[in-house]
LUMKEGU-905524 format. One record per residue (C-alpha): residue in three letters; z, x, y. Coordinates in nm, 2 decimals, padded with zeros to 4 digits. Last residue first. Layout:
BEGIN
residu; z; x; y
ala; Z; X; Y .
...
This chain:
BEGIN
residu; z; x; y
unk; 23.37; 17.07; 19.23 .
unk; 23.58; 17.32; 19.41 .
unk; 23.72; 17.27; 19.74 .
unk; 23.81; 17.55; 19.95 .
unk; 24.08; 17.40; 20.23 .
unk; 24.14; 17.63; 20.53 .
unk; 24.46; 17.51; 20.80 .
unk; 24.52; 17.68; 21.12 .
unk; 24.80; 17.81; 21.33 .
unk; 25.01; 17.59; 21.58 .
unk; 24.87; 17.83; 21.88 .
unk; 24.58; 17.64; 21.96 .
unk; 24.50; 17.40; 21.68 .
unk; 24.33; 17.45; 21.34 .
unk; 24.18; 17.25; 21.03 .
unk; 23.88; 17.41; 20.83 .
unk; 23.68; 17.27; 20.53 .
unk; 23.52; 17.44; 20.26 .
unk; 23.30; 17.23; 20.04 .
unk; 23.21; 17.38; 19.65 .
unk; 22.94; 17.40; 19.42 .
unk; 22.83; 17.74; 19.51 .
unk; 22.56; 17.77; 19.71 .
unk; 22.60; 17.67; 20.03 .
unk; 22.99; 17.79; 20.03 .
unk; 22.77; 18.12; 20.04 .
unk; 22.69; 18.05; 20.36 .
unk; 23.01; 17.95; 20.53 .
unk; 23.16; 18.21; 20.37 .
unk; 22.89; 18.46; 20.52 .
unk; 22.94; 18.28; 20.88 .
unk; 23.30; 18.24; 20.92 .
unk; 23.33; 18.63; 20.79 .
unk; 23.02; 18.77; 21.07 .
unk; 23.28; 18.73; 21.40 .
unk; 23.30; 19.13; 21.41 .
unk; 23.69; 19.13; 21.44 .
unk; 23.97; 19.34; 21.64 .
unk; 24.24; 19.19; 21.76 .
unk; 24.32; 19.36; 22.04 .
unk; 24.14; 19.20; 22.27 .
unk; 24.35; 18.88; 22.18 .
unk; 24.29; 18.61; 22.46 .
unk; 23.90; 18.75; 22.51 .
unk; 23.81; 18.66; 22.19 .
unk; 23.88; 18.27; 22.31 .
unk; 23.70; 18.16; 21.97 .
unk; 23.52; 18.42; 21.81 .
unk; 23.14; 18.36; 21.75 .
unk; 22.95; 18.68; 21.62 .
unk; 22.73; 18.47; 21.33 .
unk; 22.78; 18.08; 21.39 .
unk; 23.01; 17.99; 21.17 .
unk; 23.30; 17.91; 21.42 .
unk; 23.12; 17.66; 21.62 .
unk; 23.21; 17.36; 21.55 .
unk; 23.54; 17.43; 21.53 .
unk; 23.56; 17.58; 21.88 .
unk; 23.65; 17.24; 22.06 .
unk; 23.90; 17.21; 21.84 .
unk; 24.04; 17.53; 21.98 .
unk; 24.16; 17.78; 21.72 .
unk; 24.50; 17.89; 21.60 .
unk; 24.73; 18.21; 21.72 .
unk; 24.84; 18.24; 21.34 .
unk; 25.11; 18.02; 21.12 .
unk; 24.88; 18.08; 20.85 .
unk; 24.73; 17.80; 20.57 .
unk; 24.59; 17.88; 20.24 .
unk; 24.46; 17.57; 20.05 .
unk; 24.24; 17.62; 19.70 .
unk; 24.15; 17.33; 19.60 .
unk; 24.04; 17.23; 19.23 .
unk; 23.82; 16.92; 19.17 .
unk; 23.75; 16.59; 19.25 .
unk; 23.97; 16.44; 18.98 .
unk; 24.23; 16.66; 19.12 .
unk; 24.41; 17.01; 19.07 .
unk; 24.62; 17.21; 19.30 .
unk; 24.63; 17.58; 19.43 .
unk; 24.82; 17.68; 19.76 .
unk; 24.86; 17.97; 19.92 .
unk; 25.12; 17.98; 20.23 .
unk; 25.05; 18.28; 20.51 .
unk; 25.44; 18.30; 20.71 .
unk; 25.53; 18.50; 21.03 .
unk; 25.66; 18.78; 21.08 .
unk; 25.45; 19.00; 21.27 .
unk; 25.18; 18.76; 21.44 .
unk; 24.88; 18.60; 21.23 .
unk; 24.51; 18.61; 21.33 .
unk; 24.48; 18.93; 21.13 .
unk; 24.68; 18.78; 20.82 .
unk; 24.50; 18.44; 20.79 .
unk; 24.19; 18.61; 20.88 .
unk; 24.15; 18.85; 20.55 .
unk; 24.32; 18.54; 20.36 .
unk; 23.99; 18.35; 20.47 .
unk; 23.74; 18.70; 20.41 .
unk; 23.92; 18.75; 20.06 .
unk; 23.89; 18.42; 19.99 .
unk; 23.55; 18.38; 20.04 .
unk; 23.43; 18.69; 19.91 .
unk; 23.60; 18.70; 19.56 .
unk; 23.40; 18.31; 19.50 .
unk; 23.09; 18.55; 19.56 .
unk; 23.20; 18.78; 19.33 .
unk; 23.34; 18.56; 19.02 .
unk; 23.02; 18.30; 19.12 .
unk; 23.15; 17.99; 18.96 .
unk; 23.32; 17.71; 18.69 .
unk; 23.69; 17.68; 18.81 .
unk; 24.04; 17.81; 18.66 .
unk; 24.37; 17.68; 18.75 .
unk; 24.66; 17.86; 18.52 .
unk; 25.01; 17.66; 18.68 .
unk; 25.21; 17.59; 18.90 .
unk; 25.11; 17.81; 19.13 .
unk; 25.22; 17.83; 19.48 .
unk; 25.18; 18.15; 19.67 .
unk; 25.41; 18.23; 19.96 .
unk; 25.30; 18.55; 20.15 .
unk; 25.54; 18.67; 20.40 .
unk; 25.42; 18.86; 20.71 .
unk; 25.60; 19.21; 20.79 .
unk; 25.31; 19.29; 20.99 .
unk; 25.26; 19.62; 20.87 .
unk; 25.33; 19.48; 20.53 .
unk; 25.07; 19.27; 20.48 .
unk; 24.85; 19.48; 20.65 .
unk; 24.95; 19.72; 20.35 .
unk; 24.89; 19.47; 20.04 .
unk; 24.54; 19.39; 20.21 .
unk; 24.40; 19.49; 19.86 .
unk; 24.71; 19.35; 19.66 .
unk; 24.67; 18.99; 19.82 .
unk; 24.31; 19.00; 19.70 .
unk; 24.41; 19.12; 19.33 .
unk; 24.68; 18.79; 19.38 .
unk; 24.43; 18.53; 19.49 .
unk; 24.17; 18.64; 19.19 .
unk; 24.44; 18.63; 18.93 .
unk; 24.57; 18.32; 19.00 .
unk; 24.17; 18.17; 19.05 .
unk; 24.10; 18.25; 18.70 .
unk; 23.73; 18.21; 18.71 .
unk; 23.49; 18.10; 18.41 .
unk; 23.13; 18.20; 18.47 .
unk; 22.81; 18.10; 18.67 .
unk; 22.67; 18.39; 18.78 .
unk; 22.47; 18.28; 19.08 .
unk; 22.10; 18.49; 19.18 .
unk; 22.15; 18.41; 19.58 .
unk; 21.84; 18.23; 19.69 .
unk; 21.70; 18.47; 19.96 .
unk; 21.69; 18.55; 20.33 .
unk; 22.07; 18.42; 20.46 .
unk; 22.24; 18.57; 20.14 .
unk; 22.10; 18.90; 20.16 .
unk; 22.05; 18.88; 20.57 .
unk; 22.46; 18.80; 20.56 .
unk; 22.54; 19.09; 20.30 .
unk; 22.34; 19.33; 20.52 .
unk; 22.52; 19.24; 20.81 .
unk; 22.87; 19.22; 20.67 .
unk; 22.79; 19.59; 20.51 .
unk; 22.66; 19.69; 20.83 .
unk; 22.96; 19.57; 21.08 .
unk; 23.25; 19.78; 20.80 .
unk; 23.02; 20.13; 20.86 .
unk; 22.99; 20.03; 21.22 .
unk; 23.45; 19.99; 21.23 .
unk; 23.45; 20.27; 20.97 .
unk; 23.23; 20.50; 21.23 .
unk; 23.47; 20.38; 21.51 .
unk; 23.78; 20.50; 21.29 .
unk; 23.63; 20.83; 21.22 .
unk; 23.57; 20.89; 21.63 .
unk; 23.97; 20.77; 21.67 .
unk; 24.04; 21.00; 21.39 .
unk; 23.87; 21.31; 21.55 .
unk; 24.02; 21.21; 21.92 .
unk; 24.33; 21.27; 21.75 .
unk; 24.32; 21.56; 21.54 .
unk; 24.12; 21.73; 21.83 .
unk; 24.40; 21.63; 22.07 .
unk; 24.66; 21.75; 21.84 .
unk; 24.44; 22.10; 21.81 .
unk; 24.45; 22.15; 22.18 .
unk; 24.16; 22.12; 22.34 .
unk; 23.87; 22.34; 22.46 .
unk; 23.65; 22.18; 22.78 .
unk; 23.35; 21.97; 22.80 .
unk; 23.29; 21.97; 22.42 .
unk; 23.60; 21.65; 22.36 .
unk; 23.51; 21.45; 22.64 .
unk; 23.13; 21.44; 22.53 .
unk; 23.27; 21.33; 22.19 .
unk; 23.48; 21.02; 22.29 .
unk; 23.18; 20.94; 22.48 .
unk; 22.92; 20.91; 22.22 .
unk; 23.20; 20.75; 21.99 .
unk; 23.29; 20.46; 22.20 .
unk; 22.86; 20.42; 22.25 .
unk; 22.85; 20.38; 21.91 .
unk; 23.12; 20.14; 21.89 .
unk; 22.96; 19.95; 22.12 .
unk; 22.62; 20.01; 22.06 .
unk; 22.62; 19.81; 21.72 .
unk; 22.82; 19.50; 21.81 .
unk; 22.56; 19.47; 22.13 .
unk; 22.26; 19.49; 21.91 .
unk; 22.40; 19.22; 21.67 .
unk; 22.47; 19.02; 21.93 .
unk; 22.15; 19.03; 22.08 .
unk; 21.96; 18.99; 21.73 .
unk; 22.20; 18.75; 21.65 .
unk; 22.14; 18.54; 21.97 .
unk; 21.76; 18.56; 21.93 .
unk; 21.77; 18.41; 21.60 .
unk; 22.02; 18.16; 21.68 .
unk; 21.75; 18.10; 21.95 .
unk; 21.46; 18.07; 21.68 .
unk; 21.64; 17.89; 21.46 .
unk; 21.75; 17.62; 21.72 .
unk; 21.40; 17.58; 21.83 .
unk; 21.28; 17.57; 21.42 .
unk; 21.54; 17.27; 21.38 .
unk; 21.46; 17.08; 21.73 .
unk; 21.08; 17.16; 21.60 .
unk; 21.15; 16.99; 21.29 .
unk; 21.34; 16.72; 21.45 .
unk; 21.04; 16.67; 21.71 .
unk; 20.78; 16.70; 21.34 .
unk; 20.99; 16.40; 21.19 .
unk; 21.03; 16.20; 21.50 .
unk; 20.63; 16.16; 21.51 .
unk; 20.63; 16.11; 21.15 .
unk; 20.80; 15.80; 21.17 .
unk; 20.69; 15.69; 21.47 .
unk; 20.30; 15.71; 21.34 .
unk; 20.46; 15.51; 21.00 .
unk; 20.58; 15.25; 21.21 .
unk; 20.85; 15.21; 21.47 .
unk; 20.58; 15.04; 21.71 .
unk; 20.69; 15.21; 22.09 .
unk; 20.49; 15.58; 21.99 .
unk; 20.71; 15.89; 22.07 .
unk; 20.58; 16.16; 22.28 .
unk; 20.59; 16.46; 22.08 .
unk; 20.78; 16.71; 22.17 .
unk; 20.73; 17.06; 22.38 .
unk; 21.04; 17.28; 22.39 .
unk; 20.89; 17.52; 22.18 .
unk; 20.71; 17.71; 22.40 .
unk; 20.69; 18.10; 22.35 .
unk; 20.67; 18.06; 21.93 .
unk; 20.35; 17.81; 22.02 .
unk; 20.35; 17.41; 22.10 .
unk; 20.05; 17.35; 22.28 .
unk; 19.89; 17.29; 21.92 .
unk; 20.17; 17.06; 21.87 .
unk; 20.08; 16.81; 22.13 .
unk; 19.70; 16.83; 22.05 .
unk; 19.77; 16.73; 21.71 .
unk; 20.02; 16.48; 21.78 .
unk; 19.76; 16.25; 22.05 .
unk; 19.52; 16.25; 21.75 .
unk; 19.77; 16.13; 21.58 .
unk; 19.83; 15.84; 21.84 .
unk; 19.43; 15.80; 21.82 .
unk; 19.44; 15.78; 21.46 .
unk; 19.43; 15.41; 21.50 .
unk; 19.18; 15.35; 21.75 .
unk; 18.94; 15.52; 21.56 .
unk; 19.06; 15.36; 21.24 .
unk; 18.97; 15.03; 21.45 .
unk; 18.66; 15.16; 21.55 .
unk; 18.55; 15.30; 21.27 .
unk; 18.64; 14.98; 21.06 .
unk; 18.43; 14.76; 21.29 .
unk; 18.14; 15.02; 21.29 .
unk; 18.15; 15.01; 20.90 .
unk; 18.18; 14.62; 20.89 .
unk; 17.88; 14.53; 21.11 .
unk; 17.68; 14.82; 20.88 .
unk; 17.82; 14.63; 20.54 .
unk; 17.74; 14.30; 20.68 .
unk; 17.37; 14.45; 20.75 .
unk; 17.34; 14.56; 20.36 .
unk; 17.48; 14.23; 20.25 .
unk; 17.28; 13.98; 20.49 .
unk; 16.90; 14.12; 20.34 .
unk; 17.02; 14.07; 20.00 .
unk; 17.16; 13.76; 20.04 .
unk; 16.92; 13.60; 20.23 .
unk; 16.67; 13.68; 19.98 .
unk; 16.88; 13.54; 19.70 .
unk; 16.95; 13.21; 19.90 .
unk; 16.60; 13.19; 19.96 .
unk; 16.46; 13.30; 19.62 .
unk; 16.71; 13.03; 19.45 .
unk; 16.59; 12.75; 19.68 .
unk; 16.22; 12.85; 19.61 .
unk; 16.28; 12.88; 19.27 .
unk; 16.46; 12.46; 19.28 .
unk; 16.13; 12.34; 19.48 .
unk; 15.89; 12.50; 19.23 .
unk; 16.12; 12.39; 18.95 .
unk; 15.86; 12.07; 18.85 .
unk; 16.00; 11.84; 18.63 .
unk; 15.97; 11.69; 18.29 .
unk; 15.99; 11.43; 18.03 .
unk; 15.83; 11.39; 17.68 .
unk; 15.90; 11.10; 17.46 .
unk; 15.78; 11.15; 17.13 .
unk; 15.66; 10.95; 16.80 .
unk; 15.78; 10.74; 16.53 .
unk; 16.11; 10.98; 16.41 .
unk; 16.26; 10.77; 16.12 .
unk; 16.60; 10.74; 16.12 .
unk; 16.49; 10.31; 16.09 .
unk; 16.30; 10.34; 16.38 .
unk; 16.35; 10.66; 16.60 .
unk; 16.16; 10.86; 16.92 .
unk; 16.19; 11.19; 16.96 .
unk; 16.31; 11.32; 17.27 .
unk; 16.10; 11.59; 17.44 .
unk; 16.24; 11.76; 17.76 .
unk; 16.07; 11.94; 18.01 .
unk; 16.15; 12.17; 18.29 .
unk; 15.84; 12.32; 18.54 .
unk; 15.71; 12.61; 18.67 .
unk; 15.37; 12.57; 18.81 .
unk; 15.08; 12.80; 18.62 .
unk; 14.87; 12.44; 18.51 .
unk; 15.24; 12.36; 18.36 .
unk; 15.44; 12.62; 18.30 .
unk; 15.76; 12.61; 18.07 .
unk; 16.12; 12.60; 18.13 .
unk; 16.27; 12.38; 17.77 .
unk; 16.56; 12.14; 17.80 .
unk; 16.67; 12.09; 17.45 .
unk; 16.65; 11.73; 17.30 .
unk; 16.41; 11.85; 17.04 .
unk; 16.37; 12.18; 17.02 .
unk; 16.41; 12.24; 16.67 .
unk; 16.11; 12.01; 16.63 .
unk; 15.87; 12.22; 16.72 .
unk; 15.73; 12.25; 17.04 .
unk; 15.49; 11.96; 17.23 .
unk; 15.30; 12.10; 17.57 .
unk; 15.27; 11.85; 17.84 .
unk; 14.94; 11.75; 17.91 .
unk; 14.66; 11.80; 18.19 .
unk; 14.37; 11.66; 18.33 .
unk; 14.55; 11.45; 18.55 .
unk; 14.98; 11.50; 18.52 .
unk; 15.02; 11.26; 18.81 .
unk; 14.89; 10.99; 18.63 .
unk; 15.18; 10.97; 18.36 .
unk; 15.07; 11.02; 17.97 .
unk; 14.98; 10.75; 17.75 .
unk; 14.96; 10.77; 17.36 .
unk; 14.91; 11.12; 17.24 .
unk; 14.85; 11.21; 16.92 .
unk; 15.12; 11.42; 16.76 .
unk; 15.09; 11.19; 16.46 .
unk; 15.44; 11.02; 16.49 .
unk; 15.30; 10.88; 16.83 .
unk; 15.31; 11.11; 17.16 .
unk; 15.41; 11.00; 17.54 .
unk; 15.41; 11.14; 17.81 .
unk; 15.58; 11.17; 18.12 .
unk; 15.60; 11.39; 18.42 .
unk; 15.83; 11.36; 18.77 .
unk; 15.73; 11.51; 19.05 .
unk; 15.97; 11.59; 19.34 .
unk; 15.73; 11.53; 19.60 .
unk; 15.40; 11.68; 19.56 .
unk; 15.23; 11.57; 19.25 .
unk; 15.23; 11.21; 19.31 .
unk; 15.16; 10.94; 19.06 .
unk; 15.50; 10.94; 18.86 .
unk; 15.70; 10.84; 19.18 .
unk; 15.67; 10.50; 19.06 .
unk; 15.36; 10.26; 19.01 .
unk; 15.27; 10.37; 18.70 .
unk; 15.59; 10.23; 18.55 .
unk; 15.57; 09.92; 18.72 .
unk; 15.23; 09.83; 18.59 .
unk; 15.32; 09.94; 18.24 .
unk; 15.59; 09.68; 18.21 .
unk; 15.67; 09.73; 17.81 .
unk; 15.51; 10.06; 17.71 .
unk; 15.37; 10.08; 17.33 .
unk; 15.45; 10.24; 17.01 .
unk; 15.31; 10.22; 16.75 .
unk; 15.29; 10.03; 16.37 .
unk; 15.60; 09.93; 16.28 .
unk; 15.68; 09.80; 16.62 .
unk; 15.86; 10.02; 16.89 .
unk; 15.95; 09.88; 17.22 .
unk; 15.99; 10.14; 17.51 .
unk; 16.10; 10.04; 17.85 .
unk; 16.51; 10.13; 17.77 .
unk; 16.36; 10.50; 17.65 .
unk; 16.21; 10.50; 18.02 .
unk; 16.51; 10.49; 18.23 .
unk; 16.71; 10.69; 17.95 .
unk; 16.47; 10.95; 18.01 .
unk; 16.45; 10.95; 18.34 .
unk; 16.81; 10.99; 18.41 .
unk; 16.82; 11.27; 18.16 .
unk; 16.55; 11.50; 18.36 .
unk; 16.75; 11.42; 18.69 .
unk; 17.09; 11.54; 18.51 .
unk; 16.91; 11.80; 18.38 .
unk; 16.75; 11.90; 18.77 .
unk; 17.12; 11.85; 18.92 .
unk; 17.23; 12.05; 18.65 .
unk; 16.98; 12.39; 18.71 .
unk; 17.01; 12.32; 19.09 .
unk; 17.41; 12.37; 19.03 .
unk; 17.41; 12.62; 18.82 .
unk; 17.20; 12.82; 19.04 .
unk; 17.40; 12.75; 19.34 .
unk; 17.72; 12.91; 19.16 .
unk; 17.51; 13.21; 19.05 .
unk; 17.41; 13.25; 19.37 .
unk; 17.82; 13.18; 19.52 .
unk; 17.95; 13.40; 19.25 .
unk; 17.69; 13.70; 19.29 .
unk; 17.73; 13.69; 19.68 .
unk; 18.13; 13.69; 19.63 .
unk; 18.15; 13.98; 19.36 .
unk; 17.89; 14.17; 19.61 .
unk; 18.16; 14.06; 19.88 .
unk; 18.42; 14.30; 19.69 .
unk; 18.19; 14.55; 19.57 .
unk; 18.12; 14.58; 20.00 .
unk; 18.52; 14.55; 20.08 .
unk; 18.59; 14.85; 19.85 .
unk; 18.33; 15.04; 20.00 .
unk; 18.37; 14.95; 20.34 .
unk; 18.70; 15.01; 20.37 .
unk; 18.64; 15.36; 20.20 .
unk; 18.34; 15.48; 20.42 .
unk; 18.59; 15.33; 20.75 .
unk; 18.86; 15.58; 20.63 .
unk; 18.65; 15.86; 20.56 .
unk; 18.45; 15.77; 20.91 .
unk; 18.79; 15.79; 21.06 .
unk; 18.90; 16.08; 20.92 .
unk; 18.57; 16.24; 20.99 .
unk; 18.30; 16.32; 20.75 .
unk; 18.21; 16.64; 20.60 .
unk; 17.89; 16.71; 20.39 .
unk; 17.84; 16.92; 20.11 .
């Protein structure tokens, strides 16, 4: 099968449509012409007709031609320039008088149903017209009038035009298909342009972009719809990158914490306190990778697949207060007062796990971030929007110009001003994801060291 070019695909089309469409045109205009010859030549035919009907006088007897000499005299003796043939028959068939110009020969007679009917017929193998009138006295038909033309002129008009025709259609469609390559040539050039761009866009170079075309048209269109999809795939790819550094470095840290801790421990004996010690330091650095895995797993489950929901009634109340009771003890190490405001049962259409996830992560925060006595407020209210769940801290707070970045995976705002806070920088990110597909909006409000503001917004 054979394989054409855009362009010739799009030139093979234009031309097909536009050829039916002037074959529609060539057919109108010779069967236009042909109607026209055809009544011009009937008109002609009928002009005669009357002319010589008003020289007729009919007696009871035959009938006759009144001013004979003139009538021979007319254009009725030549053959060659638009001829014009009469005869005449009695009521017997028999003719009467005939013009010159018809010689030898005579003008055929039909039946009577074609009287008055213009009849093509031959005459001595020339194509002519004829008419017959009958001729009346007192409704009774006395003899014939017969009146007719030669079509040799009118065919070779018709043959001409058809000729022309044919031979002009298949060269206008040639003219037409190198027209429309050209143009479609010179149309698909900017595409053209695109395809070469983005094949000298590879995994190693994506900071190539396509040169944008000055007409905002289609071209332009799609043009700044393959640059924002490579600006998307180019962030990707360095988020990517990031979390696979960051990742790394969140893993070897602790790991390398342990390696040493346990070199110091087999270089000499120690007392059993410092075993004890240096033992629970090691176990809390395996809790600390233990804890990083499980938020990097569950950030790859939710980042790499559609999460299966399981849509189901949730009592909110009781989810807030089972999370409060699992960080029940760093809420008392830090001696931080929990108000929760309920007034009343607020349930919500959701994910009972996932929806468990986001607030224990945000309350998780709320306490960390927060000094020793100070205040973590939970709020529940109902709209026409939805439910919110509000819980705001009184913790160090977070730089606006950090807000944007905070779900990134790893990100900690000004980490460095609490080293002892400890914190992976994974919680932003796997609420912020699954916020993505639940039916909710979560929206965070925070300044330096005036605490920060979370709203969860259930629709």
């Amino acid at each position: 099968m054979f394989s054409f070019s855009y362009k010739d695909r799009i030139a093979f089309n234009y031309i097909l449509s536009t050829g039916l469409l002037i074959s529609v045109v060539f057919i109108v205009i010779y069967q236009s012409m042909k109607y026209n010859v055809n009544t011009h030549i009937n008109e002609d035919i009928q002009t005669e007709v009357q002319k010589h009907l008003e020289e007729i006088e009919i007696d009871r007897n035959n009938t006759y031609l009144i001013q004979v000499d003139q009538w021979r005299a007319r254009e009725h003796n030549t053959v060659t320039v638009n001829p014009v043939f009469v005869q005449f028959f009695d009521s017997n068939n028999q003719l009467i008088d005939k013009s010159p110009n018809l010689k030898g020969l005579q003008l055929k007679m039909y039946k009577e149903s074609f009287d008055n009917k213009f009849i093509d017929t031959y005459l001595n193998k020339t194509p002519i017209r004829q008419i017959q009138v009958p001729l009346y006295d007192e409704q009774k038909i006395v003899g014939h009038l017969f009146v007719a033309m030669s079509l040799d002129d009118a065919q070779m008009i018709l043959n001409n035009l058809r000729n022309t025709l044919f031979v002009s259609f298949p060269l206008i469609l040639i003219l037409l298909f190198l027209i429309a390559r050209l143009i479609a040539g010179r149309s698909i050039k900017p595409v053209t342009a695109i395809t070469e761009t983005s094949s000298n866009i590879t995994k190693d170079n994506l900071k190539g972009r396509i040169v944008l075309p000055q007409n905002k048209d289609e071209l332009y269109t799609l043009s700044k719809t393959i640059n924002d999809l490579l600006d998307r795939i180019e962030n990707a790819v360095e988020r990517e990158k990031q979390f696979t550094s960051d990742a790394s470095h969140e893993l070897r840290t602790p790991l390398t914490v342990l390696k040493g801790t346990l070199e110091v421990l087999i270089r000499k004996p120690r007392t059993q306190a410092e075993y004890e010690e240096k033992i629970a330091y090691s176990i809390k650095e395996v809790n600390r990778v233990n804890n990083l895995v499980d938020q990097l797993l569950l950030l790859a489950r939710f980042e790499n697949q559609k999460q299966q929901l399981r849509i189901e009634k949730v009592y909110l109340n009781a989810l807030i207060l089972d999370t409060l009771t699992m960080y029940s003890e760093k809420i008392k190490s830090k001696k931080t007062t929990v108000v929760s405001q309920f007034t009343a049962d607020y349930y919500i259409e959701s994910d009972h796990y996932l929806v468990a996830i986001i607030i224990g992560n945000i309350i998780s925060n709320a306490i960390k971030y927060s000094g020793e006595n100070t205040v973590v407020t939970i709020d529940l209210n109902k709209d026409e929007k939805g439910t919110q769940c509000i819980i705001t801290d009184q913790g160090i707070g977070i730089a606006k110009a950090d807000l944007d970045k905070i779900y990134n995976p790893f990100y900690r705002s000004n980490a460095t001003n609490h080293p002892t806070i400890k914190g992976s920088g994974l919680g932003l990110s796997i609420v912020k994801r699954i916020a993505e597909l639940l039916p909710m909006d979560i929206e965070i409000f925070s300044e330096t060291g005036k605490g920060t503001k979370v709203v969860l917004s259930f629709h």
